[in-house]
C-alpha positions as CSV (number, residue, x, y, z in Angstrom):
1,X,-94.7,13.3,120.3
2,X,-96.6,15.9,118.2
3,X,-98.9,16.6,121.5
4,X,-96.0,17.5,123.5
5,X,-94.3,19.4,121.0
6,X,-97.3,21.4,120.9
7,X,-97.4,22.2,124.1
8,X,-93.8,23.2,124.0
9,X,-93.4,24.5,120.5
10,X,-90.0,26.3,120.9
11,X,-89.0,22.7,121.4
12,X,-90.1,21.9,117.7
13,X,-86.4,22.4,116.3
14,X,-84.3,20.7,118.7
15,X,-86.9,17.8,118.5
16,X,-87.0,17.4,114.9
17,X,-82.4,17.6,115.1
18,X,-82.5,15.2,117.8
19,X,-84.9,12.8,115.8
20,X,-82.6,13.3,112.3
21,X,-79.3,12.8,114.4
22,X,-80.1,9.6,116.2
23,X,-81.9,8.2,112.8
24,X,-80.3,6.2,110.4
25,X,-77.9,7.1,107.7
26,X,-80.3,5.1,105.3
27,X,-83.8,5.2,106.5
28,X,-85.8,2.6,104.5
29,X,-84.0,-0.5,106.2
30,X,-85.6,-0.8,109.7
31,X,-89.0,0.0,111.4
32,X,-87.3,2.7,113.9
33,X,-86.5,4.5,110.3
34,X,-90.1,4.2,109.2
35,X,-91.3,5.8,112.2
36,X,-88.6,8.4,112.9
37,X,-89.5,9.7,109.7
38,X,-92.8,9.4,109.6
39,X,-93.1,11.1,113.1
40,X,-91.2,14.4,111.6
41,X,-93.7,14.3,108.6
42,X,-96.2,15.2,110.9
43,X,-94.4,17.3,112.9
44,X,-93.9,19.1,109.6
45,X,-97.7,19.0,109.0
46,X,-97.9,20.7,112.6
47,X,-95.5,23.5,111.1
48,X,-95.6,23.6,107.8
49,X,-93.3,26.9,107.2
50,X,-90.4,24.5,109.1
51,X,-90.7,21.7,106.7
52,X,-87.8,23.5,104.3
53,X,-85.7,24.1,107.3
54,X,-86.4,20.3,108.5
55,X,-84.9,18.9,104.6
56,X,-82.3,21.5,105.2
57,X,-81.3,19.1,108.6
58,X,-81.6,16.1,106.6
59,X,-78.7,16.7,104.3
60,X,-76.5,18.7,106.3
61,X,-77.1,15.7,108.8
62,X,-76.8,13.2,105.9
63,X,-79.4,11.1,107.4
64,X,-83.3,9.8,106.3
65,X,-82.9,10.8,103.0
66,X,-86.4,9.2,102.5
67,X,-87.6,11.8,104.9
68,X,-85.9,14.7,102.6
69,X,-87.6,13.1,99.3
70,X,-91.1,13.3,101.2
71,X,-90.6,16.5,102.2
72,X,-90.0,17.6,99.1
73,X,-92.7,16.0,97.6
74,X,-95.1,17.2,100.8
75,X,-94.5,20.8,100.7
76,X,-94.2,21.5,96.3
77,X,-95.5,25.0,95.1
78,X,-99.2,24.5,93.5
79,X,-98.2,26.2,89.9
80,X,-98.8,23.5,87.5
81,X,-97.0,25.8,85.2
82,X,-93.4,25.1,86.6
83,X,-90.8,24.3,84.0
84,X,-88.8,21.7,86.7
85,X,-90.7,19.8,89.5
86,X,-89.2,21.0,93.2
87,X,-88.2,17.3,93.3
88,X,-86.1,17.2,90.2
89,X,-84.2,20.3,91.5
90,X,-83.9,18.5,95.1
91,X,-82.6,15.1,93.7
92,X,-80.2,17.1,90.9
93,X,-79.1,19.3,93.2
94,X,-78.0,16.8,95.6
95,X,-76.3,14.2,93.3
96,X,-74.4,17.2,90.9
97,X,-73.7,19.3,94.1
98,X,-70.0,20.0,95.4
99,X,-70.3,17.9,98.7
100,X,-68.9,14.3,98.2
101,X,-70.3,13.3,101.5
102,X,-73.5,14.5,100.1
103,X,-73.4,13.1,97.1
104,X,-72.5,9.4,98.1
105,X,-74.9,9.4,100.8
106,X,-77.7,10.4,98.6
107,X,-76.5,7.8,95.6
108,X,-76.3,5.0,98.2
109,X,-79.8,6.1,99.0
110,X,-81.3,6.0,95.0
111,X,-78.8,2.3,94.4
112,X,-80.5,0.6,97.7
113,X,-84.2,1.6,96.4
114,X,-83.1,0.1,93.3
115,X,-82.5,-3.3,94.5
């Protein structure tokens, strides 16, 4: 997929909402999940200055919120001096946000990784 997409890259953003819309609500419970998500990690590797604009998709999609943790965690700032990881701001800004749909999405997310 990331061959073709190169070859095509003005394709690279309808790809990656095509591959967030047809994925799972909650990622972690199949294979097709697994590899959805990992096949937009590397297309995020292909296009790193997207990768923001990808975890943007996620949550307005509400779906692969693994995807939107990775990203996160993928793409941080390298200042080792930062008062609040990237993630921390992500994950707080997510579960304190004004969206409900956001916010039970994400929470059903953090309660299935618990079990």
């Amino acid at each position: 997929m990331c061959l073709l997409v190169a070859n095509v890259p003005d394709s690279f953003s309808e790809v990656c909402r095509g591959l967030i819309k047809n994925g799972e609500r909650q990622d972690e419970e199949s294979v097709g999940g697994r590899r959805r998500t990992e096949a937009l990690r590397q297309l995020c590797q292909m296009n790193p200055s997207q990768a923001l604009n990808i975890r943007a998709m996620v949550v307005e999609e509400c779906h692969l919120p693994g995807l939107g943790v990775a990203l996160t965690l993928d793409y941080k700032p390298d200042t080792p001096d930062e008062a609040v990881s990237p993630l921390v701001s992500y994950v707080s800004g997510l579960l304190l946000g004004t969206n409900s749909k956001v916010r039970t999405w994400f929470s059903m997310f953090i309660r299935n990784g618990q079990q």
